[in-house]
N, C-alpha and C positions, 0 to 999 in steps of 0.2 A: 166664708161667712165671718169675717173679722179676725180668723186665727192666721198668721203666720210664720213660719221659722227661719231664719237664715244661720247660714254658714261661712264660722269666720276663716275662709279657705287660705285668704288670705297674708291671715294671723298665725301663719305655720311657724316659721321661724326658728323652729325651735327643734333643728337636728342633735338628736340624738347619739348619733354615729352612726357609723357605717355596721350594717348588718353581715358584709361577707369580707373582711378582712382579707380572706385568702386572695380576692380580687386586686387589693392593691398591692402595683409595682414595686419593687421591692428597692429602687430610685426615682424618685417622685416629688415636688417638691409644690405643687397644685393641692392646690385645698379643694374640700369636698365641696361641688356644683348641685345645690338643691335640688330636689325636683320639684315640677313645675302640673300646676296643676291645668289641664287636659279640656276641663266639662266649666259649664260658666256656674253660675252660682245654685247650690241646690234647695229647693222646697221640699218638707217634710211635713211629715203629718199630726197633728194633733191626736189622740184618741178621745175618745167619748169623754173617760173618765175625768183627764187633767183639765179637759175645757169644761166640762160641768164641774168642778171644784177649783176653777179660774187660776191654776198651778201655772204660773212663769217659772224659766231658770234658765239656766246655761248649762250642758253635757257635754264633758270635756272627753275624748279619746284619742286613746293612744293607738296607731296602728303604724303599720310595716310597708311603705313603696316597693313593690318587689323590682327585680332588674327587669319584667316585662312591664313597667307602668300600673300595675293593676293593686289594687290593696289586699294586703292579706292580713289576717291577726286583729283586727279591730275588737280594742277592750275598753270601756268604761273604766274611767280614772277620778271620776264627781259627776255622781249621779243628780237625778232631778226626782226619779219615778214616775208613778202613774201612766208608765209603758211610754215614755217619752225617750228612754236608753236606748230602747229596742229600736223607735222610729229615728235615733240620731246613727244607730249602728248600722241598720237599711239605708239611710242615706248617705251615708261614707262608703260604704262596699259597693255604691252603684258609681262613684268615682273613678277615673283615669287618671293619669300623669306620665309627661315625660320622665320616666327614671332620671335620678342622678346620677352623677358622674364623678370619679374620680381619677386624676390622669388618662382622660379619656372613654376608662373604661367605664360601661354601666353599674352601678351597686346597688343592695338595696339598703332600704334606709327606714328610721324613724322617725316621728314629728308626731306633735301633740296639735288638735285641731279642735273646737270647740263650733257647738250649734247651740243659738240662744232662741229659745221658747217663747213668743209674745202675744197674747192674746189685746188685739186691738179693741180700744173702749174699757176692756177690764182694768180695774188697779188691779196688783199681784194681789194676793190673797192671802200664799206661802211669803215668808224669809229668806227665802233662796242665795247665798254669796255670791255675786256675777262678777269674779277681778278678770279686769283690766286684759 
């Protein structure tokens, strides 16, 4: 009904490092190989409340590629509220991806990934900061 959310899966970019250390070779000279995101693009859901107080924004979190593809640790790092964290954090965890790689071997890994909240037809209503 005019609400919907996407996810900038795309807009990862932003390795953190490598989560298992012990994993890389100890002569290696291959840089960390992103992981790759798995699932095409995810829809989330609004709850009642932000779409009856016409709340837009952007929820940024931080979580963990484990060396099985799978996400683990998903945390809110800029919130939005009105239960839109919770539905940005359900839609991250139902994620896949090729793990990264380093010389080879599988690691896991960080990245910051962001879901922007958009209620079509509404202007925002809140002030919410949506960078770049």
């Amino acid at each position: 009904m005019g609400q919907k959310a996407w996810l900038g899966v795309l807009a990862f970019g932003s390795v953190l490092g490598c989560a298992s250390p012990q994993a890389r070779p100890a002569l290696c000279d291959e840089a960390l190989h992103k992981a790759v995101l798995m699932v095409g693009p995810l829809a989330s859901r609004y709850t009642t409340e932000a779409r009856a107080r016409g709340i837009e924004g952007r929820v940024r979190v931080m979580l963990t590629v484990t060396r099985s593809g799978f996400v683990a640790n998903p945390r809110v790092i800029q919130s939005v509220g009105y239960g839109l964290d919770e539905a940005c954090i359900e839609a991250v965890r139902s994620m896949t991806f090729e793990p990264a790689t380093l010389c080879g071997v599988t690691v896991s890994s960080e990245y910051v990934t962001s879901m922007r909240f958009v209620l079509a037809g509404h202007p925002p209503v809140s002030a919410i900061p949506t960078p770049d």
